[in-house]
C-alpha positions in Angstrom: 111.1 87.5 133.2 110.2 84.1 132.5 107.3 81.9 131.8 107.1 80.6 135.8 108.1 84.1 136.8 105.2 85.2 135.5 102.7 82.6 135.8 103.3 83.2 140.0 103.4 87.1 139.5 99.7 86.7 138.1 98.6 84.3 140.5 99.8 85.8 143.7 99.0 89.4 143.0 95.3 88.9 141.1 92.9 88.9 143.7 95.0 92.1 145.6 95.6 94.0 142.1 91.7 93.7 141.3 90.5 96.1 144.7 92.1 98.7 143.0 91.4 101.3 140.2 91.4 99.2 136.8 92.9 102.1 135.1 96.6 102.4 134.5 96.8 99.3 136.9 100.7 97.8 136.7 99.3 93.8 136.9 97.0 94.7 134.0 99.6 96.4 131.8 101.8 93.1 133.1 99.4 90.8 131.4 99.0 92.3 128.2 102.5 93.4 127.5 104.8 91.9 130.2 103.7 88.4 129.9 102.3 88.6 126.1 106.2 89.6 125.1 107.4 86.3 127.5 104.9 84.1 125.5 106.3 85.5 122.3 110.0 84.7 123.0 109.3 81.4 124.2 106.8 80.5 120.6 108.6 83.0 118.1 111.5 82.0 117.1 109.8 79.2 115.3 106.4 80.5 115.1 106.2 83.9 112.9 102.6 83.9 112.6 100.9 84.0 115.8 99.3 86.6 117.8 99.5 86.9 121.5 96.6 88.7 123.1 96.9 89.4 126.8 93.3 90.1 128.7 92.0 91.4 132.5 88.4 93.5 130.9 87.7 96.5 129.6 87.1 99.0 131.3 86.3 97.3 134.4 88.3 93.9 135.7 87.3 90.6 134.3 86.3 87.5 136.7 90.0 85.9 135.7 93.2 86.6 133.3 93.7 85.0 130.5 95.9 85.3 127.7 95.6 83.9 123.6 97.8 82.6 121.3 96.0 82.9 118.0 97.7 81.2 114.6 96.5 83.7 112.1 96.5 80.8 109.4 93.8 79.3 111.2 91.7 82.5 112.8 91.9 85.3 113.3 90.0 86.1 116.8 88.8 84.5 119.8 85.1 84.4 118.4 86.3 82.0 115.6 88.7 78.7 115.5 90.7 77.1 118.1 93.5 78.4 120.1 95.7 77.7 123.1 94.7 80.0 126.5 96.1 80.1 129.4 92.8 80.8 132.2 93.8 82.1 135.2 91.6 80.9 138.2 89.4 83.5 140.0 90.9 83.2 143.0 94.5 83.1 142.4 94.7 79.7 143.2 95.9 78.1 139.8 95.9 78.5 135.7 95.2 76.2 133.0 96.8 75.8 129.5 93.5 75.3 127.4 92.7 74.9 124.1 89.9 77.6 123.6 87.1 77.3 120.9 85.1 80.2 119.6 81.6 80.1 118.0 82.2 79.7 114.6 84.6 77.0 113.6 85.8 77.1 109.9 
């Protein structure tokens, strides 16, 4: 699948996917493998040191997807640094490429 493949299969299926059980869902094993694995063939091949992090909750669904791409040169989670994110909008209707910023800047 490809990057737009996936971007829509998000979008259109979200707000359906999240009125059902959260556990051993197939669009939240999508968005941290499926489309974590697409990110990392597109940035890869020239980028060895990043890691992709895919996210819907734990344990219960979160308010919107998202998914991380953390240079582990730089930080090494979410709560620390800078890092590109896509944000999925809550109700399906969009996502943004962001630059995320965690609490603690080094």
């Amino acid at each position: 699948m490809n990057l737009r493949d996936s971007l829509y299969k998000i979008l259109s299926e979200w707000l359906q996917e999240t009125q059902k059980p959260f556990k051993d869902n197939q669009l939240a094993s999508f968005v941290r493998h499926d489309f974590a694995q697409v990110i990392e063939n597109i940035i890869s091949p020239n980028f060895q040191h990043f890691k992709i992090k895919g996210g819907v909750g734990a344990g219960n669904w979160a308010n919107i997807p998202w998914l991380s791409i953390i240079d582990e040169r730089i930080t090494s989670s979410t709560q620390d640094g800078i890092y590109p994110v896509f944000l999925f909008r809550a109700d399906g209707s969009g996502v943004y490429l962001s630059l995320g910023q965690g609490g603690n800047i080094p």
